[in-house]
C-alpha positions in Angstrom: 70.8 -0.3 212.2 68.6 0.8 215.1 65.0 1.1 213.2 61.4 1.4 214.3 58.5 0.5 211.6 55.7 2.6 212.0 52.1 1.5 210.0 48.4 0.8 211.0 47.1 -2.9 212.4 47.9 -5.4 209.6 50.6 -3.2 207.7 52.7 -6.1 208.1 55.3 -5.2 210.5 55.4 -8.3 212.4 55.9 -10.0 209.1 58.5 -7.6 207.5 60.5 -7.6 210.8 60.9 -11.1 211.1 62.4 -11.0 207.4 64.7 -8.3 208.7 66.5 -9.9 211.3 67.0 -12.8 208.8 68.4 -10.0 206.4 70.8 -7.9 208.5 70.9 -10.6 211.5 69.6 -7.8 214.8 67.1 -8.8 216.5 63.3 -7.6 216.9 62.1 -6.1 219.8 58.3 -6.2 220.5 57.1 -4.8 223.6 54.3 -8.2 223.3 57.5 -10.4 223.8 58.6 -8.1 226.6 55.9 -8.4 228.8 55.2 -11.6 228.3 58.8 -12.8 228.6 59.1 -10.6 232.3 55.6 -12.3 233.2 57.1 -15.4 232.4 60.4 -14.9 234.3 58.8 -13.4 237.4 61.4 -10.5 237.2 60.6 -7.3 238.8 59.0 -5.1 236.3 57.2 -8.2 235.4 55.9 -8.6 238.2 54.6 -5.3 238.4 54.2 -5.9 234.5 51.5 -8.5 236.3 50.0 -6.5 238.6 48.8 -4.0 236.5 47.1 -6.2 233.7 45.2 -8.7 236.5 44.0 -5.1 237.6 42.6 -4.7 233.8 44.6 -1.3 233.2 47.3 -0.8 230.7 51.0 -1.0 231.5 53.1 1.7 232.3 55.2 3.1 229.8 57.4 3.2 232.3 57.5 -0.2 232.9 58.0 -1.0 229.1 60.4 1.4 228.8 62.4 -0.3 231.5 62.2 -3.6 229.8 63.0 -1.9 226.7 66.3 -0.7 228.6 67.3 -3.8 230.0 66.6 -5.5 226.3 69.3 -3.1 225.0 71.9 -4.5 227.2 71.8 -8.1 225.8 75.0 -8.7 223.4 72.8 -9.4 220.2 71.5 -6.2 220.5 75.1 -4.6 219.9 74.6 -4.4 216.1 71.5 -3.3 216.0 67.8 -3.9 216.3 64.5 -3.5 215.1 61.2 -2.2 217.3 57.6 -3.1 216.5 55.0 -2.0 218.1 56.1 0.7 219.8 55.8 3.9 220.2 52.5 4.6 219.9 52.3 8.1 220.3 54.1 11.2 220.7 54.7 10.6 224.5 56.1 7.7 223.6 58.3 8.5 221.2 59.7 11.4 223.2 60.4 9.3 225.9 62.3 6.2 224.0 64.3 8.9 222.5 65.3 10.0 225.5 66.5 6.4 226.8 68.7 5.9 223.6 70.2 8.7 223.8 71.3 8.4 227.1 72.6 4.6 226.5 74.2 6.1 223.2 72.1 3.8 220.8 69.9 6.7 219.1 67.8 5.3 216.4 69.0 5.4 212.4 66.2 4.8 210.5 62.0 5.1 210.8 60.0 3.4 208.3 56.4 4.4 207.9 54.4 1.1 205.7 51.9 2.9 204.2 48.4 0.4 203.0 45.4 1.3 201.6 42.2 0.6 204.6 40.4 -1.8 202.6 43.1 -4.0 202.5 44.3 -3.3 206.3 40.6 -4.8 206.4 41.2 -8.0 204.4 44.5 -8.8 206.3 43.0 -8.2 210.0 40.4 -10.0 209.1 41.9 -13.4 207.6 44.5 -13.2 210.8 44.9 -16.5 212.6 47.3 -16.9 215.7 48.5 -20.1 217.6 47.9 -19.7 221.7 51.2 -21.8 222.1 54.1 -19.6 220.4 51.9 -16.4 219.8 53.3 -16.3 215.7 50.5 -15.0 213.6 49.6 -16.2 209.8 47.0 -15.2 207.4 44.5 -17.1 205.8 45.1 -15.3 202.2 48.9 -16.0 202.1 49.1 -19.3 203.3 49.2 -22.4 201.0 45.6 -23.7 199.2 44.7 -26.4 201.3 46.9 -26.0 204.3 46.0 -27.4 207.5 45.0 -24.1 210.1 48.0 -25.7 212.4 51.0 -23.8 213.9 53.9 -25.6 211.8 56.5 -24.0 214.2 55.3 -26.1 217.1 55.3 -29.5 218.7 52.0 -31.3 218.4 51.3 -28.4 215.8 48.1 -26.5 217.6 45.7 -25.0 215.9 45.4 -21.8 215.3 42.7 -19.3 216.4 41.3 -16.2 215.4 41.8 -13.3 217.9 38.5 -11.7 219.4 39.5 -8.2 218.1 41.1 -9.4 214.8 37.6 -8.8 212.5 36.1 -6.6 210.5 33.7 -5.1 213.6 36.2 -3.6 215.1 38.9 -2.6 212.9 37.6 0.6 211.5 37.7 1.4 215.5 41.3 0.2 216.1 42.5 2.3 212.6 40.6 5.6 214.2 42.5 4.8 217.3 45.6 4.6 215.2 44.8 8.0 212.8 44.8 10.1 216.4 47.4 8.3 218.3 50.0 7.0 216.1 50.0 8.6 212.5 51.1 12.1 214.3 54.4 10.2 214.3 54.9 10.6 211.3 55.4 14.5 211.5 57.4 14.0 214.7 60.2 11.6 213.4 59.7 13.2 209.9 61.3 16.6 212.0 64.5 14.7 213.4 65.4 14.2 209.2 64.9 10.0 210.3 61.2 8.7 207.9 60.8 6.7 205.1 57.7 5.7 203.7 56.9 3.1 201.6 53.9 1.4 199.8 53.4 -2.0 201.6 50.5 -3.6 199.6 50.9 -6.3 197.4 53.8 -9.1 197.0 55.2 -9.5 200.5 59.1 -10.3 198.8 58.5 -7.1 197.0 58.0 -4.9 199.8 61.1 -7.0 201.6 63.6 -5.3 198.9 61.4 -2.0 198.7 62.1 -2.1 202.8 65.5 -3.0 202.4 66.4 -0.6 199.6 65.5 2.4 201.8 67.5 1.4 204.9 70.0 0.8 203.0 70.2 4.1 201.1 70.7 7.8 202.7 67.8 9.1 204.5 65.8 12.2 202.2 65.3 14.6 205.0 62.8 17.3 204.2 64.1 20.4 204.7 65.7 20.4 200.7 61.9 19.8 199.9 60.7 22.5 201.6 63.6 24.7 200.1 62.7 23.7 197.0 59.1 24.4 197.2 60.2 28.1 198.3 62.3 28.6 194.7 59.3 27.5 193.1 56.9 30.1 194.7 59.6 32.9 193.9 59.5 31.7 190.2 55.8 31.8 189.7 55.7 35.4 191.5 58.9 36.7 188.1 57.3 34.6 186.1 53.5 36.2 186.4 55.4 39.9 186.9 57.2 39.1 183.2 54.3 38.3 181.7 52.4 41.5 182.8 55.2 43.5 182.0 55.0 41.7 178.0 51.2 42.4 178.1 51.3 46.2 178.9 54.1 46.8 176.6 52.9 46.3 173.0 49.3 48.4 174.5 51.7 51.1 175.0 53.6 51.3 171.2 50.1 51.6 169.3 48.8 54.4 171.1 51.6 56.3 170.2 52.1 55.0 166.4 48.6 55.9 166.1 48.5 59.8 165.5 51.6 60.4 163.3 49.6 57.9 160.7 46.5 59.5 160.4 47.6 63.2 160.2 49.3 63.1 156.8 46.4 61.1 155.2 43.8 64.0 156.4 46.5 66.9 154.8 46.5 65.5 151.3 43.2 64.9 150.8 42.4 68.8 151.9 45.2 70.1 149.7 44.2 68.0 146.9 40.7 69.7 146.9 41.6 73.4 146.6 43.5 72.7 143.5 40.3 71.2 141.6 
């Protein structure tokens, strides 16, 4: 499986992927991890990686495409994998696509999770985050009562609330994602590769609701559109039959209509002259 999941801030990709690789055992691939992994490692695209973000500027996609194609070679990355996060936009996509093709590792599946805004809003909004491992939680799935500590690491830190991760400025970050991202939809929709599922409500629900559609054949959307064609042509024999019924019986009375009324009118004048 070679799958990207597609969906607005606080769809719950992060979470869905991590259940993923437990599922099907690939590994995910966020281009977060990336950069912060090449920072870490001082290797040459993170050092430019570096560069960039001291400067305040975004990074290249060049340079995360190169760390994308120098994730690919690692030897857990044989069976599959799993990208959150990115693309982001057309350019994007165009581009990754591109770079698997020519390392022969074209994607199989894309998976748009679809959720309703008011809840994207709940779920950005109750986000906390631990500064020490980066995993993120949320206050409305964890346990009643439990302590706002990451469990995962040594000394358990507390977790924090990221600047951008409230209600001020999500509405912003979902226009963002309406202009930018959601046109990926159409584009992978094209290449025969979407899904797209409801992701609100139980988060083991939406696991087998995800894991149900990769694991069954991919509805591409050309039958769809054939179909829709038929239907049209249907309607149009359909709306010509029913003309044809109306103008038919209109036709039949005009013309039973004299024969009828002539032989009444010839008795009555010939019953007349014999009084």
């Amino acid at each position: 499986m070679r799958i990207v999941l597609l969906g607005a801030p606080g769809s719950g990709k992060g979470t869905q992927s991590q259940r993923l690789v437990q599922r099907f055992g690939i590994p995910q691939i966020s281009t977060g991890d990336l950069l912060r992994s090449a920072v870490a490692r001082g290797t040459e695209l993170g050092l430019k990686a570096k560069g960039v973000m001291a400067a305040g500027k975004l990074v290249d996609d060049s340079i995360v495409l190169g760390m994308i194609k120098e994730r690919m070679a690692d030897p857990d990355v044989a069976r599959g994998f799993i990208l959150d996060g990115f693309p982001r936009n057309i350019a994007q996509a165009e581009a990754l696509d591109a770079l698997l093709k020519q390392i022969g590792k074209p994607l199989t599946a894309v998976v748009q999770m679809e959720v309703p805004n008011a809840e994207l809003t709940r779920r950005i909004a109750g986000r906390r985050s631990c500064q020490n491992c980066g995993r993120v939680y949320n206050i409305y799935s964890m346990p009643v009562g439990a302590a706002m500590v990451c469990p995962n690491c040594p000394g358990n830190p507390p977790l924090y609330q990221r600047p951008d991760d409230n209600e001020a400025t999500v509405m912003e970050r979902l226009k963002v994602y309406d202009a930018q991202t959601r046109p990926l939809i159409g584009y992978y929709g094209k290449q025969g590769l979407l899904q797209v599922i409801e992701a609100s409500g139980d988060v083991d629900a939406i696991t087998e609701l995800l894991v149900g559609v990769l694991t069954s054949p991919v509805v591409k959307r050309a039958p769809v559109r054939k179909a829709a064609k038929k239907k049209a042509v249907s309607k149009k024999k359909a709306a010509k039959k029913k003309a044809a019924k109306k103008k038919a019986p209109a036709r039949k009375v005009v013309k039973r209509k004299p024969p009828t009324r002539k032989p009444v009118k010839k008795k009555k004048k010939a019953a007349r002259k014999k009084k």
